[in-house]
C-alpha positions as CSV (number, residue, x, y, z in Angstrom):
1,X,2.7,6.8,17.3
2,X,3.1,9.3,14.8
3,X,3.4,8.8,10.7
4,X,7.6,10.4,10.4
5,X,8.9,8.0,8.2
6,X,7.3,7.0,4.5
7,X,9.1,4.6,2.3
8,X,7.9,4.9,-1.5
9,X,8.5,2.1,-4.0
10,X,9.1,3.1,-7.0
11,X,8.5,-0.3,-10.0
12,X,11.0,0.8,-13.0
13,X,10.3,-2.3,-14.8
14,X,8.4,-3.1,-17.2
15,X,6.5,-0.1,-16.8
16,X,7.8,2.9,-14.4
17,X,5.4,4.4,-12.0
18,X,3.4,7.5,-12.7
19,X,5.4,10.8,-12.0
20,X,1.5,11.9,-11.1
21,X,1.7,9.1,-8.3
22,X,5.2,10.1,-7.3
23,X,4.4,13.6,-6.8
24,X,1.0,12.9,-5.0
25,X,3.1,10.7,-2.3
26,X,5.3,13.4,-1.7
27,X,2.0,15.7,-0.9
28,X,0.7,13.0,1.4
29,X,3.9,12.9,3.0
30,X,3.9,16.9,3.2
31,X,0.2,16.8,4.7
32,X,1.2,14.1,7.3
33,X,4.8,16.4,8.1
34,X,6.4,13.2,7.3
35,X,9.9,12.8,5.4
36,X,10.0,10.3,2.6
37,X,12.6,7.9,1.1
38,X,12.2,7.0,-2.6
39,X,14.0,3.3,-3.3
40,X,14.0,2.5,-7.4
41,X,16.0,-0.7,-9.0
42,X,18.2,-1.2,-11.7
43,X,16.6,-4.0,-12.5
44,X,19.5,-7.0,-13.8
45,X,18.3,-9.1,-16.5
46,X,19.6,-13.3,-15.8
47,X,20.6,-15.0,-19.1
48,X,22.0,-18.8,-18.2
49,X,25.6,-18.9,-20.4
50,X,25.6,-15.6,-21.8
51,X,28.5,-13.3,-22.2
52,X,29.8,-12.4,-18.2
53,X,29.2,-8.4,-17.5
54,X,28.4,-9.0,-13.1
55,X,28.5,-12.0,-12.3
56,X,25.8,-12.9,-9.7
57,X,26.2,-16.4,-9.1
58,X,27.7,-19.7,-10.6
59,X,24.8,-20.6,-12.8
60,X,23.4,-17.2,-14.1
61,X,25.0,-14.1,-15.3
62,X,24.0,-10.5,-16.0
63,X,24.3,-9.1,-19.2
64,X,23.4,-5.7,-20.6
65,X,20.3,-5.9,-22.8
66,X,17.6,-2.9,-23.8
67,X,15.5,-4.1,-21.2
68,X,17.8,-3.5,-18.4
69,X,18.8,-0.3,-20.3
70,X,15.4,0.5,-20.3
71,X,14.8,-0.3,-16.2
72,X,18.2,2.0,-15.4
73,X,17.1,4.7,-17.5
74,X,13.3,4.7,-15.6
75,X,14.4,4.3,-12.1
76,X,17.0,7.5,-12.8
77,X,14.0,9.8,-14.6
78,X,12.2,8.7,-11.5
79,X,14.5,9.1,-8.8
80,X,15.1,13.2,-10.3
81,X,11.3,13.7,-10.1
82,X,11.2,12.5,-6.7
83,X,14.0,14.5,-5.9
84,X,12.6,17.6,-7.9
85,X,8.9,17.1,-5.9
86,X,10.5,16.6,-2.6
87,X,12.8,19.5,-2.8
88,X,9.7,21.9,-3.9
89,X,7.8,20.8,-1.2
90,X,10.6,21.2,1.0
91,X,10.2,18.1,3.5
92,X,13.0,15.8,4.5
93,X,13.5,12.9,1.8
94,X,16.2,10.6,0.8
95,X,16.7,8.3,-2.3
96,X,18.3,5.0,-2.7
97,X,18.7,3.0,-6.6
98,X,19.6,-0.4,-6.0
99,X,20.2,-3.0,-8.2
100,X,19.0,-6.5,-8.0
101,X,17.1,-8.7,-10.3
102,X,13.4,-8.7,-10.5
103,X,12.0,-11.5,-8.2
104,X,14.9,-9.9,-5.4
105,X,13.0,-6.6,-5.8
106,X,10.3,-7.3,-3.1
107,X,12.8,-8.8,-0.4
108,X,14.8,-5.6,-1.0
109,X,11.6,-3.3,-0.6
110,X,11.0,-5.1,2.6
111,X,14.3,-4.9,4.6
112,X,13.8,-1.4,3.9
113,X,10.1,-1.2,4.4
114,X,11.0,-2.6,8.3
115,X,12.9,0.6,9.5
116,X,9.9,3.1,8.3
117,X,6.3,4.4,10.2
118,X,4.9,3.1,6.4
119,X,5.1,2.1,3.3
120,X,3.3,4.0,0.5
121,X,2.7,1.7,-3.0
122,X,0.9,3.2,-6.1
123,X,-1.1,0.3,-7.8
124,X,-1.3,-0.3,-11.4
125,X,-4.5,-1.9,-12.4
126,X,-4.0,-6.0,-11.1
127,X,-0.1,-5.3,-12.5
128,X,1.8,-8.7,-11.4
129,X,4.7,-6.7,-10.1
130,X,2.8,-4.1,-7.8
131,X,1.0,-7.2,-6.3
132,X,4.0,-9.0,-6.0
133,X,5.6,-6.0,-3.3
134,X,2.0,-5.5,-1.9
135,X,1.9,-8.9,-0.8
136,X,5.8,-8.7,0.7
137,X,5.0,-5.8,2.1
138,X,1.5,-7.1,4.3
139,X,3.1,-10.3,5.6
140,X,6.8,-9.5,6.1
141,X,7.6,-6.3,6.8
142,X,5.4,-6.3,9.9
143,X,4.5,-2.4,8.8
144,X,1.4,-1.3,7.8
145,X,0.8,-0.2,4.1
146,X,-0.8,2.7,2.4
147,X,-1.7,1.8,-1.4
148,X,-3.7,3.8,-3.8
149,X,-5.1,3.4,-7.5
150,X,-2.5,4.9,-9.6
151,X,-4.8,5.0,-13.1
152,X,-6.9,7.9,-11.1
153,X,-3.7,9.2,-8.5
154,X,-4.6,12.8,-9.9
155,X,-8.0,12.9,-8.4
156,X,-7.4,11.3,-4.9
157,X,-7.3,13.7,-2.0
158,X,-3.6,14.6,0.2
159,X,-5.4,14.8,3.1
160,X,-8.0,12.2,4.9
161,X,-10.8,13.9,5.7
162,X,-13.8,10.5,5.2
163,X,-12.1,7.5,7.0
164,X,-14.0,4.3,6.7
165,X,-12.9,1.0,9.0
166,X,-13.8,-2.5,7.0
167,X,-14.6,-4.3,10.4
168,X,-14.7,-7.8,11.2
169,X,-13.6,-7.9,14.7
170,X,-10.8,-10.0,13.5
171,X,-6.9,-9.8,14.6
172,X,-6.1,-8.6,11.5
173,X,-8.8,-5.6,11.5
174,X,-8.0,-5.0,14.8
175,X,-4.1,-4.6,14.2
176,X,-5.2,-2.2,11.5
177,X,-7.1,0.2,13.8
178,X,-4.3,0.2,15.7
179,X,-1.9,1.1,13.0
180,X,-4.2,3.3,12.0
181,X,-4.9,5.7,14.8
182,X,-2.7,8.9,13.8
183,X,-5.4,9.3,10.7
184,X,-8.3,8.5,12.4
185,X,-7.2,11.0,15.2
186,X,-7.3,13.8,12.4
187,X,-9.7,12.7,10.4
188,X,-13.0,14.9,9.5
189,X,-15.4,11.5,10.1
190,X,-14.6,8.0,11.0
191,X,-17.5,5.5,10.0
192,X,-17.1,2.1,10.8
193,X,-18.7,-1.0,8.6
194,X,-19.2,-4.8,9.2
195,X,-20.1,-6.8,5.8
196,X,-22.4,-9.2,6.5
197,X,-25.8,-11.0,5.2
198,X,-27.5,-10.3,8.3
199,X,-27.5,-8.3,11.3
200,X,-26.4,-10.4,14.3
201,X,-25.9,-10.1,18.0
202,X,-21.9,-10.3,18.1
203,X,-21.3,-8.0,14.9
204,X,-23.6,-4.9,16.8
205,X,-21.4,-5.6,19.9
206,X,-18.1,-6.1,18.6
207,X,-19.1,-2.2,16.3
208,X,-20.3,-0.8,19.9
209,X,-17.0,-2.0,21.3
210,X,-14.7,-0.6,18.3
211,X,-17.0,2.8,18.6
212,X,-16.3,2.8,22.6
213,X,-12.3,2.6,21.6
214,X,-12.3,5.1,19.3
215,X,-13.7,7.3,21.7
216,X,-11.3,6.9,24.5
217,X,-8.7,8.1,21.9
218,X,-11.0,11.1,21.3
219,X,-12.5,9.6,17.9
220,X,-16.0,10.0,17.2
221,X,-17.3,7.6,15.1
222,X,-20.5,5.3,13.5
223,X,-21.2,2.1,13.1
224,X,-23.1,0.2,10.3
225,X,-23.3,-3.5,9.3
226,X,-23.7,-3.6,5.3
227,X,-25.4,-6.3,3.7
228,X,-23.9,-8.4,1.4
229,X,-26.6,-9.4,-0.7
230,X,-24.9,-11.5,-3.1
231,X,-21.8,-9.2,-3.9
232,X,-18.7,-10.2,-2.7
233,X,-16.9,-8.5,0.3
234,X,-14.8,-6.6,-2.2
235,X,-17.3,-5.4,-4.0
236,X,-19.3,-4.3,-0.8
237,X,-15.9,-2.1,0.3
238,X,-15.9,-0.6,-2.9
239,X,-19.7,0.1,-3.2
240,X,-19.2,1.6,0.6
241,X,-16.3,3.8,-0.4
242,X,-18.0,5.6,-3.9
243,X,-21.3,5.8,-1.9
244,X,-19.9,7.6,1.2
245,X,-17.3,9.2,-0.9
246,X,-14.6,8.0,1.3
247,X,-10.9,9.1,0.8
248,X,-9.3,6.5,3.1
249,X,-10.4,2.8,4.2
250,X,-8.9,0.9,6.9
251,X,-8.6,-3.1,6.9
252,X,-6.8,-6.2,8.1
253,X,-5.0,-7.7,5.0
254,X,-5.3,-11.5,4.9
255,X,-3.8,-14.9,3.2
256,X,-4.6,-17.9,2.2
257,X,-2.1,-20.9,1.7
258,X,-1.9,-23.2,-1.4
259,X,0.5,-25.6,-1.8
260,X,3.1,-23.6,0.8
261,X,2.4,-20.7,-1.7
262,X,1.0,-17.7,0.2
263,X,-1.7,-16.0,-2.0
264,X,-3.8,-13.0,-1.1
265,X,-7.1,-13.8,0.2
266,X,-10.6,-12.8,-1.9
267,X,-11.2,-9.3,-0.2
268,X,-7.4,-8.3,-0.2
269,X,-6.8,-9.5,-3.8
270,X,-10.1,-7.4,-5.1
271,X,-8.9,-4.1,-3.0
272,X,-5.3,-4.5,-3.8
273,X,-6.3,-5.2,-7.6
274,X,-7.9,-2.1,-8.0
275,X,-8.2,0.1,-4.7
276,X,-11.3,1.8,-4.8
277,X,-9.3,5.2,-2.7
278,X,-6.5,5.3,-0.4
279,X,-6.6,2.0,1.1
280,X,-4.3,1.3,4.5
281,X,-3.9,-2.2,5.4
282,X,-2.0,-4.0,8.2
283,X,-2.3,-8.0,9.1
């Protein structure tokens, strides 16, 4: 299925998103001939007591402080740029600003998020609130999600020529491929890597197998198990990527549970903490 639909995120508080990341999205979405849809909050600050502006519920109530003046003003600058971008690079777009307060924000990105091909998040440098709709995004909106670094936006490609597949022959990497497929299908190369600390029998099969799919769809693509050698499987994806100067990897997006709190797991917290490119992930 084709990539028509992008939904953009844009955080307004406590620090707004990069205009550079906002008007890189819209080029990606230009590249892909996908329309866009920018959603932004007005972000409602809960005071227990204080002085009734909106009320929200019996026990908290909004009131109008700089911070909140702050968020409103952010999510409108952003919402014109996005606006500005999308009308100069004269694809289909739409904006929403809606208001909620902060820990609402990632539900609200998600009901959204569930009606779209993809959801495209710039990531500030392990920022609590980026994470915080990342993680939403992976395990409920049952869409895959596009993510990039947004400390280095300005020097990431619009186009994916070098694709890279992190492959562990695992549901989760497999459901990425999938999702995947309308990049791969116009992308320049496609390598395919297993991390592992030796070469066995079932990872060379399960890579032979992927390579064989691929090229069903018409994909040509190689395979290559990395050794670990110490380094943790984060650290070997991003050693993979600035080696092979890769401009999009693929993987499966996993969690762990603790204490009925769902946490991201050790390779998808390093890669979503600081993605080494364009990283897509589905789980």
């Amino acid at each position: 299925m084709a990539i028509k639909q992008i939904l953009l995120p844009l955080v307004s508080y406590p620090k707004a998103t990069e205009m550079a990341a906002i008007d890189k999205a819209v080029a990606v979405a230009k590249r892909l001939g996908a329309g866009i849809t920018a959603i932004a909050f007005d972000i409602d600050v809960l005071i227990p007591g204080a002085l009734q502006t909106r009320p929200l519920n019996s026990d908290s109530l909004v009131v109008e402080t700089p911070e909140h003046q702050k968020s409103r003003a952010n999510a409108t600058k952003m919402i014109k740029a996005f606006e500005t971008a999308a009308d100069a690079a004269a694809i289909k777009h739409d904006q929403i600003v809606g208001r909620c307060v902060s820990e609402d924000m990632p539900t609200q990105v998600v009901m959204r998020a569930r009606t779209h091909d993809l959801a495209l998040v710039p990531i500030a440098p392990y920022d609590d609130v980026s994470e915080k709709i990342v993680e939403a995004l992976i395990f409920e909106s049952g869409r895959p999600l596009l993510i990039c670094p947004e400390q280095s936006v300005g020097e990431l490609p619009e186009a994916f020529g070098q694709v890279a597949i992190a492959w562990d022959n695992s549901q989760q990497s497999a459901r990425a491929v999938a999702d995947a497929m309308p990049l791969l299908k116009i992308a320049k190369t496609v390598s395919i890597f297993t991390a592992a600390d030796k070469n066995t029998a079932a990872d060379i099969d399960s890579g032979a197998a992927l390579v064989g799919h691929l090229g069903a769809h018409g994909i040509r693509a190689t395979f290559e198990i990395v050794r670990k050698s110490g380094s943790s499987t984060g650290k070997v994806f991003e050693a993979f990527v600035q080696q092979n100067r890769i401009d999009l990897l693929v993987m499966g997006a996993y969690r762990h549970s603790r204490l009925r709190e769902f946490i991201l797991g050790g390779a998808t917290y390093t890669v979503v903490g600081q993605p080494p490119c364009w990283v897509m992930m589905s789980h």
